[in-house]
C-alpha positions as CSV (number, residue, x, y, z in Angstrom):
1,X,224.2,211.3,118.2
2,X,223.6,213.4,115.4
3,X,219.9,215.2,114.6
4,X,219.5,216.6,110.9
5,X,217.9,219.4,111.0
6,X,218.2,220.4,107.5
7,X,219.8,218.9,103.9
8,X,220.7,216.0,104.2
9,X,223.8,213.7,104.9
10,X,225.4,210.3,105.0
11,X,227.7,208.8,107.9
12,X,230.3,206.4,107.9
13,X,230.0,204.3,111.1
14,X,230.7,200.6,112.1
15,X,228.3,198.8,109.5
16,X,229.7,200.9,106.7
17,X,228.1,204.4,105.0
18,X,224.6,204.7,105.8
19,X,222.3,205.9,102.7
20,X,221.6,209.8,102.5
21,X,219.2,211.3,105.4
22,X,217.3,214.0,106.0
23,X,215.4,216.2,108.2
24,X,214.2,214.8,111.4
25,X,216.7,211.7,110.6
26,X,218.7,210.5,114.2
27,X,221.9,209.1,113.7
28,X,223.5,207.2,116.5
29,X,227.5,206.5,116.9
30,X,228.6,204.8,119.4
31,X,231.7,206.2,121.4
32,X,235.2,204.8,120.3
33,X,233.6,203.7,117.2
34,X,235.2,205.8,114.4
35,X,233.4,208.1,112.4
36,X,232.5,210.4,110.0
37,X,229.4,212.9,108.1
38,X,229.4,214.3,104.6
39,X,227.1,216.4,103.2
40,X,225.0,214.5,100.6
41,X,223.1,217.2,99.5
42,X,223.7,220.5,96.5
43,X,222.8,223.1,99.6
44,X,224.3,223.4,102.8
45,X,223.1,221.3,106.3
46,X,222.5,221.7,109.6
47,X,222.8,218.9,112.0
48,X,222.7,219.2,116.1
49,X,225.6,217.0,117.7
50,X,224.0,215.4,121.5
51,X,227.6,213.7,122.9
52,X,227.9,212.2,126.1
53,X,229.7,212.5,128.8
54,X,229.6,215.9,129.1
55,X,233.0,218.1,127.8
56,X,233.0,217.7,124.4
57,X,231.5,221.5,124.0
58,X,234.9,222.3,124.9
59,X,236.9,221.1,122.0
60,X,234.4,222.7,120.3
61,X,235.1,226.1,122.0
62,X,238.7,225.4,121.5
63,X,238.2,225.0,117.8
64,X,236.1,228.2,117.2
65,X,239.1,230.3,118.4
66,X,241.0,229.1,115.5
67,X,237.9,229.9,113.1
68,X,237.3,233.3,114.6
69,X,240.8,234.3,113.1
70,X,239.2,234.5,109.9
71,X,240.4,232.9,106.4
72,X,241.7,229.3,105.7
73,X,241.7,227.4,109.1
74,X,245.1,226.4,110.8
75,X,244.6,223.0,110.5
76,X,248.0,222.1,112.5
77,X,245.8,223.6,115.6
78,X,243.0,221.9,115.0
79,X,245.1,218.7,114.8
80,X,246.9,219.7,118.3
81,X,243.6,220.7,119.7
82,X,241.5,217.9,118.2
83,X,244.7,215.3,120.4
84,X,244.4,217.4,123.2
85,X,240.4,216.2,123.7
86,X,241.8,212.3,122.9
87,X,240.5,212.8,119.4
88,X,241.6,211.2,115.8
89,X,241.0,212.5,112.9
90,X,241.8,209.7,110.0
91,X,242.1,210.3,106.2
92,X,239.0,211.0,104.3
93,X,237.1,207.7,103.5
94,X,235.5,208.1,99.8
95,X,231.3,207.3,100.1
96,X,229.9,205.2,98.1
């Protein structure tokens, strides 16, 4: 579940991409449904993630060594992380 908090986004889910939302906005995916967020906005946004069952924080974690590093991302880690947490991550899918 994803809470805007601020700016505003679309999702892609089951049903397609959603139209842009904003603040106070609740977005549900359900698990083993894939999906995906972009930023629909000109500024930046903040959005809480609420996932369940618990352990997903740790991916997280894991991923926030790589960042910590500093410059571009190793995105081969994130990959080998992302598989390590049963986790896909699919080509980018064009909004409408």
């Amino acid at each position: 579940m994803f809470i805007i908090i601020e700016g505003r986004f679309r999702f892609l889910g089951a049903e397609g991409w959603c139209d842009p939302v904003g603040p106070g906005t609740v977005v549900y995916t359900p698990r083993g449904v894939r999906h995906t967020f972009q930023n629909a906005g000109s500024a930046s946004g903040k959005h809480w993630i609420i996932a369940t069952p618990s352990g997903f924080e740790r991916f997280f974690g894991r991923c926030a060594e790589v960042f910590a590093i500093g410059g571009p991302p190793d995105m081969q880690r994130i990959l080998t992380i992302s598989s390590e947490h049963g986790l896909e991550f699919v080509p980018p899918l064009a909004p409408p």
